[in-house]
Every structure is written in structure tokens, then in C-alpha cells.
N, C-alpha and C positions, 0 to 999 in steps of 0.2 A: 504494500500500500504506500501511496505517498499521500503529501499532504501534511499540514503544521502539525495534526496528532501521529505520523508515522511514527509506530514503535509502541502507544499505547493499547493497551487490549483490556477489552473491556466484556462484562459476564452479565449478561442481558438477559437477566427474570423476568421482565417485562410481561404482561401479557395486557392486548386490546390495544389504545391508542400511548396515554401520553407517554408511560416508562418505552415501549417499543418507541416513540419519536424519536425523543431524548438519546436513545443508542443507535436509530438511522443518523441524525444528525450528525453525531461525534465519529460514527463510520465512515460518512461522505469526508469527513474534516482528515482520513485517514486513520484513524485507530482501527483496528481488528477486532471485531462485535462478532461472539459468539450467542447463539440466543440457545438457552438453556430449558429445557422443556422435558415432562416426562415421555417415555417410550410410546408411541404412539404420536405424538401431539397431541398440543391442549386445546382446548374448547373455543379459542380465537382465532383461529385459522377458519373456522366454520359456522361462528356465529354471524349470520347476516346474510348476504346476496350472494350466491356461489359462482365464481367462474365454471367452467366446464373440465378443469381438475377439481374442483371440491372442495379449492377455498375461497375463502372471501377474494373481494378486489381490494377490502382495507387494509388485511392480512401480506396481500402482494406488496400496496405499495410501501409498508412499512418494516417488511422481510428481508427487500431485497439488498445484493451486496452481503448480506450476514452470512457466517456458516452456523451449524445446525449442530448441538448436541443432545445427547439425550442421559435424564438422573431424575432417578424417583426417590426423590428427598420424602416423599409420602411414606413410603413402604419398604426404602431398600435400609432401612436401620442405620446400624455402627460403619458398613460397607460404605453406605452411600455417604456418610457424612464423612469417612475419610480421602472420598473420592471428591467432595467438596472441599476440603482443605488444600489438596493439591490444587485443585483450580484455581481457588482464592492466592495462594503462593503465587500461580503463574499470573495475577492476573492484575490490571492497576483499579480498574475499575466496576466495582457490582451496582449492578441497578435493579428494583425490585419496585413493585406494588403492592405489595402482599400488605392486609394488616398489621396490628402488632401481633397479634395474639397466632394468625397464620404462619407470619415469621418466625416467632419465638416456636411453633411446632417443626419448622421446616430448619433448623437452627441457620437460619437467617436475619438475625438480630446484628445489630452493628458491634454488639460486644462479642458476639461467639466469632463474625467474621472477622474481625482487627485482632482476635485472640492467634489467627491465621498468618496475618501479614498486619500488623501495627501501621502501615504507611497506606494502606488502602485509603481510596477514597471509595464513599458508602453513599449512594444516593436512593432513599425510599421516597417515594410518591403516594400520596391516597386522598383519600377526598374529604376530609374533613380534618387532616394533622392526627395527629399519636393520640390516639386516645378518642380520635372524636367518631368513633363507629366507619360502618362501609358506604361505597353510596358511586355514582358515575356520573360523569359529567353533565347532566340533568338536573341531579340532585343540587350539584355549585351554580347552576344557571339561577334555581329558582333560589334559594337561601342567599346569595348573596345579591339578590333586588334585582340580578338585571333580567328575570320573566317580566317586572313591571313595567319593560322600559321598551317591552315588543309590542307589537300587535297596535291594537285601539281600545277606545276607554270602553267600550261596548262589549269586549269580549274579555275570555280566563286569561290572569297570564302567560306570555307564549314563549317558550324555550327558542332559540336559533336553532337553524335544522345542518349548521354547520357545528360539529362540537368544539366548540370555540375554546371551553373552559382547559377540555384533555390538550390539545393541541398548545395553545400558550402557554400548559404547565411544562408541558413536554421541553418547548424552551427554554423555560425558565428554570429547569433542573438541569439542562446544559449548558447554561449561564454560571450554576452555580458548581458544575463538575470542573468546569473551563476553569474557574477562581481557585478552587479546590487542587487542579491539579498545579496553579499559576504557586499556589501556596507550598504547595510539596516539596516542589524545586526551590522556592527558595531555604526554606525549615529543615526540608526531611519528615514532616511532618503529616501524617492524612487525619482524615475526618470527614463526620459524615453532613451531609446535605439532604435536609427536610424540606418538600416540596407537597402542597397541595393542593388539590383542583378550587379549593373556598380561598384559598389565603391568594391564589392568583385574582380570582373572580372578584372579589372584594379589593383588589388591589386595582380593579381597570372600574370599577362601579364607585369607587369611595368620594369622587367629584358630585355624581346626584346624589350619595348619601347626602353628602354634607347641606345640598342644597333643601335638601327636604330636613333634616334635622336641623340647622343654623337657619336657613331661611324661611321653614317652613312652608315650600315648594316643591310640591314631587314633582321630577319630571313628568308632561303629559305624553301619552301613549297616544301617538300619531302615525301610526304606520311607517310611512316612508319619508316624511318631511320629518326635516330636522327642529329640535324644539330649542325657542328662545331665537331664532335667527330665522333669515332668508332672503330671496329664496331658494330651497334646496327638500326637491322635490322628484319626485319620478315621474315625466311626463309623457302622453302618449305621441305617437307618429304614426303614421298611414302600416306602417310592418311591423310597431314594435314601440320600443319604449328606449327612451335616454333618460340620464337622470344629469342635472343641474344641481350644481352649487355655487350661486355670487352670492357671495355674504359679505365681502369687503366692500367699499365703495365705489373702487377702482372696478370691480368685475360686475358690481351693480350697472353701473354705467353700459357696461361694455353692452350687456345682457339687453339692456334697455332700447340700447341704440340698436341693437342686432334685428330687433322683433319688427321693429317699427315701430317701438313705443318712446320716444325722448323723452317724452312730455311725462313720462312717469316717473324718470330719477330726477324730475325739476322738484316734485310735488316734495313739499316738505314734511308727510307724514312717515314720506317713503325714503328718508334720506338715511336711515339707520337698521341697520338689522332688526333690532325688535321692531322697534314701526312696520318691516313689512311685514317679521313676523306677527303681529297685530291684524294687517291688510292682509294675511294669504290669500283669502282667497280671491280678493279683486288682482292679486300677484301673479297667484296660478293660474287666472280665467284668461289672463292674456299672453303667459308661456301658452299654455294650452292651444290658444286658436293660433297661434302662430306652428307650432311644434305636430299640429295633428294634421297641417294642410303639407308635411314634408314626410320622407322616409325618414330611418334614424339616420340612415350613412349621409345624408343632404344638412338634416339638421345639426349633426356634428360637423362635419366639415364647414357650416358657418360658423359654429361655436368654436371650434377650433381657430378659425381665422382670426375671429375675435379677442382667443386667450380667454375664454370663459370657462374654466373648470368642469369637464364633460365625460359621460364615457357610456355608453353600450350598456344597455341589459341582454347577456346573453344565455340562452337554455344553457344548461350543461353539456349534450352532447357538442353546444359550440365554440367551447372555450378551446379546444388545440388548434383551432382555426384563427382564432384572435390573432392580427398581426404583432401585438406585444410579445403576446405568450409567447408565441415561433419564436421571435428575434432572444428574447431572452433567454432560450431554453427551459423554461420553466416547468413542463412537462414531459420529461424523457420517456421512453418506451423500456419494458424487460420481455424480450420472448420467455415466455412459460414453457417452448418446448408441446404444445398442446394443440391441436388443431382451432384456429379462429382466436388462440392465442398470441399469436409469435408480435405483435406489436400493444402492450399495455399500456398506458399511462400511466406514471408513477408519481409519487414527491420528491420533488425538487428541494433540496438544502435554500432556504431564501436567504440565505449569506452568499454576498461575493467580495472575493479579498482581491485584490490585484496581483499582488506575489506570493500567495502560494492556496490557489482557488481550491474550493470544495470541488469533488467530482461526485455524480451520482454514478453508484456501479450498476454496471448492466446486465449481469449478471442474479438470476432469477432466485426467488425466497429458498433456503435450505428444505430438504424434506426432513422429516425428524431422523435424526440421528445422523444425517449424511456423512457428517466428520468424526464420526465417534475413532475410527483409525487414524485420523489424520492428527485428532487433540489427543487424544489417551494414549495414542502409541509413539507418534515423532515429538507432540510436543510434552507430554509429560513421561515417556520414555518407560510405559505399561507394557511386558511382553506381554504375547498373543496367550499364554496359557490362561493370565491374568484379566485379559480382556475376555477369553472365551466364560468363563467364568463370573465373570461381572453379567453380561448377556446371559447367560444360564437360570442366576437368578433374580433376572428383572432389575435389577442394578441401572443400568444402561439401555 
């Protein structure tokens, strides 16, 4: 591997989205990610929409580039947890989701694994921190206020259908691996890094707390217009939808002058984001009749001209066609090897360094256990009677 982590290896317990990110991430960045699983594979590989091998597509794109081992810290006893120690020995990195109480059975506690290698860095992830019960990224959407801050005042509150919460812990535990290991090298020193789905969630929501606590003003639930400002709104067109956002003065103007309306950045109620936010809808009746008499690609390319903050609502199957996505690479492909497989979409590491860039590998998810020969015998130096025998009894 290359890449600024060449030479790290890291032991990826992970299972489902944010702890598997977290060890895609630091993979792309070059470290060596084994994802550690019992025999068989575990229940994330297959929970959800199945490809036409039998895993998920979230599974794919969060797999891929890793190699595959297999330990059943459930059932393989004193065996298996000596076959965890050697791991831990070879490894800089354990990353886990497990609770405490799962951990502490599966001896994956940060004291039994530092007991292994003192210099480990230890990153758990869960969704509510030590102690605060089980739960998924669902659970952090609604508890940390921001289901309030979806939808409309008319309806329940509404979760994103993107798991926002998993996904930005998932960074925010390789934020703090990255620090972690930045500490190691200088000290000698590891330690572990607590990460969870509430403590991110309430960290990106704590702005409308405060405004509803301090000011007592909850954000209103407006669907797709932005609250306290505008306009920034999702507008229709003859094939589709653009969304807008002039909220400075300067892009108000632009926006203004763009529609055919001048006469409305004169008017002095409309001279201030709240004011139009105030005015939406005499705001948005006139993006609207401007905006519905064009396609979206006519309507952007005037916003565009203009420098008015603009961009596409596209379906999903349309985003690898997006001329950004392309240009930036943002969605690479892994053939699975599978028929109507061989080009996937995958995730893209959204860090780009200049001198010494993340690469996504392209290379397809491990099957369980693929390198059990590869880790157990070259790199922790297990002869074959010893491996036949690990495999014998469920061990591996």
C-alpha cells in the first residue's frame, strides 16, 4: 500500500456503516485494514438490498480494498483469544462497535487489548457513548433534535434517508485515530478514542439547540427552504427541479436581476435575508414563474452566468453522470467478479491531499476468511498443522 498511512495496519471489528467507514477511510489513506469477522460472515454483509452475490451494495462499498479474516471470539474460548493477542501484537490499530458489555464478552475492552500491545490505538464507536445503551443511526437523528429540523410542521418528525449520523461519526473516529496515531509518534504512547453517533449528532445540531433554548426559537420545519434567511428554496422547471440559494446581498441582487425582477432587490423589505425570509412567498412566486417557464440545465446555466449559488436535483441512478462527480472521481467502480456486477459504485475517501493523495482500491470486499493463510501463516508465522487445527475447531 502506499499512501501517508503506509505501514499502519489496522483490525477492523466494525460491522454496518460508521466503525467499517472509519477503517475504509484510513485504508484509502494507505494503512492495511483487515476486517475481522466470524466464520461465515456476519449479518452486514446481508442486511439490506442484495446484489446478485448476496451482499448488500453498502457492504460492497464499505468492504472494498480490505482483506478478510475470520475468529469467533463468541465460541472459540482461550484459543481464540490467544489468536486475538497475536493480532493485536501485529497490529497498530483496533476498531470496534461493539457495546461495552459485548466487548467486555468478546475480550475487546480497551484494557484487555492495551494489556496486548500498551501502544495500541483503540477506537470504539456506539451510539449513545459507554454506558448509554444500543441504538443506530436513527436513534442519534431523533435524540439529538435534528428529526425536528426535517420534514414540515404538519407532519412526525422525519429522520434523513441518508444516515448522516453513522457516516460523520465514521469521520470523526478517523479524525481522532489520525490524532491518536499523530500522538504515538511523538510519546510512544496509545490510547483509546470514544466516538459516538449522539455526541457527533448533537455536535452538528447544538447551533438550533441553543437557539431554541437561549432564544427560545425552535427552528421551523420547512421542508426544503432554508429557515431565518432567503431565498433558498427548491424550485420547479419544465424537467425537474434546481435549488437556489442568494442569501447574501450580492447574490440577492444577482438572482433578482437574473428573473427579471430588479425592482424587487430595490424594495426595502427585501433588502435583508430575514425580510425575504419574512416575504417567501411573494420571493418564491417569482423564482417560480421564472424557473418553471425553463428546463433545469437553461435555468442553471443563467444562474450560473450570474454566480448565483445553484445546483441540480438529481435521482440517484443520476449522480455518476453528474459532470462534477466524473471530473472529481468521486464515485469509482469494484468489479465483484459476478455477472451485471463487474462495474459498482463505490465510496470515495472525500479527502484530497496534493502530495500524497488517498486512492480508493479497486479491488472487490474480502469473502470471509479469504486471508486467513495469508494473516495467520506469513504474517503471524502459524504453521499449517496449527492453522488446520484452529479451522477444525471453529476457531477461524
Amino acid at each position: 500500500m502506499s499512501g501517508p498511512l503506509a505501514g499502519v495496519r489496522v483490525l477492523d471489528f466494525g460491522r454496518f456503516i460508521a466503525a467499517p467507514y472509519c477503517a475504509m477511510v484510513l485504508g484509502d489513506l494507505g494503512a492495511e485494514v483487515l476486517r475481522v469477522e466470524r466464520p461465515g460472515g456476519e449479518e452486514d454483509r446481508r442486511l439490506g438490498l442484495e446484489a446478485a452475490n448476496g451482499e448488500t451494495f453498502t457492504f460492497t462499498a464499505l468492504a472494498r480494498g480490505k482483506k478478510g479474516i475470520t475468529l469467533d471470539l463468541h465460541r472459540g474460548g482461550d484459543a481464540a483469544r490467544a489468536v486475538l493477542g497475536d493480532l493485536v501484537r501485529w497490529a497498530d490499530v483496533l476498531i470496534h462497535n461493539f457495546g461495552p458489555e459485548a466487548a467486555a464478552a468478546l475480550g475487546l475492552t480497551y484494557d484487555e487489548v492495551r494489556a496486548h500491545r500498551p501502544d495500541i490505538v483503540y477506537a470504539a464507536v456506539s451510539c449513545y457513548g459507554p454506558g448509554g445503551g444500543t441504538g443506530f443511526d436513527q436513534m442519534a437523528q431523533m435524540t439529538s433534535g435534528a428529526g425536528m429540523l426535517s420534514g414540515l410542521e404538519t407532519q412526525p418528525p422525519l429522520r434523513a434517508g441518508v444516515p448522516w449520523a453513522d457516516y460523520s461519526t465514521g469521520l470523526a473516529a478517523t479524525v481522532g485515530v489520525l490524532a491518536a496515531l499523530r500522538h504515538r509518534d511523538a510519546t510512544g504512547e496509545g490510547q483509546s478514542v470514544d466516538c459516538a453517533l449522539l455526541q457527533t449528532a448533537v455536535s452538528f445540531t447544538a447551533p438550533m439547540v441553543a437557539e431554541a433554548v437561549v432564544a427560545g426559537t425552535p427552528r421551523p420545519r420547512l421542508g426544503n427552504q432554508g429557515a431565518h434567511l432567503g431565498p433558498s428554496n427548491l424550485y420547479p422547471c419544465r424537467d425537474g427541479h434546481v435549488y437556489v440559494s442568494a442569501i447574501t446581498s450580492g447574490t440577492w441582487r444577482a438572482l433578482a436581476s437574473t428573473i427579471g425582477r430588479p425592482d424587487l432587490a430595490a424594495e426595502p423589505e427585501l433588502r435583508t435575508a430575514p425580510g425575504r425570509f419574512a416575504h417567501r412567498e411573494r420571493v418564491d412566486a417569482a423564482i417560480t414563474a421564472w424557473s418553471e417557464r425553463r428546463t433545469a440545465r437553461e435555468a442553471l446555466a443563467e444562474l450560473a452566468a450570474a454566480r448565483v449559488p445553484s445546483g441540480p436535483q438529481r435521482g440517484l441512478a443520476e449522480v455518476p453522470e453528474d459532470e462534477r462527480v466524473r471530473a472529481g472521481g468521486m464515485l469509482p467502480h469494484v468489479d465483484l467478479g459476478v455477472d451485471g456486477l463487474a462495474r459498482v459504485p463505490v465510496s470515495a475517501t472525500p479527502v484530497r491531499l496534493s502530495r500524497s493523495p488517498a486512492s480508493c482500491p479497486s479491488t472487490r470486499p474480502p469473502r470471509p476468511g479469504e486471508h486467513n493463510d495469508e494473516v495467520y501463516g506469513a504474517e503471524l508465522g502459524y504453521a499449517g498443522a496449527r492453522l488446520s487445527e484452529l479451522r477444525a475447531t471453529g476457531v477461524i
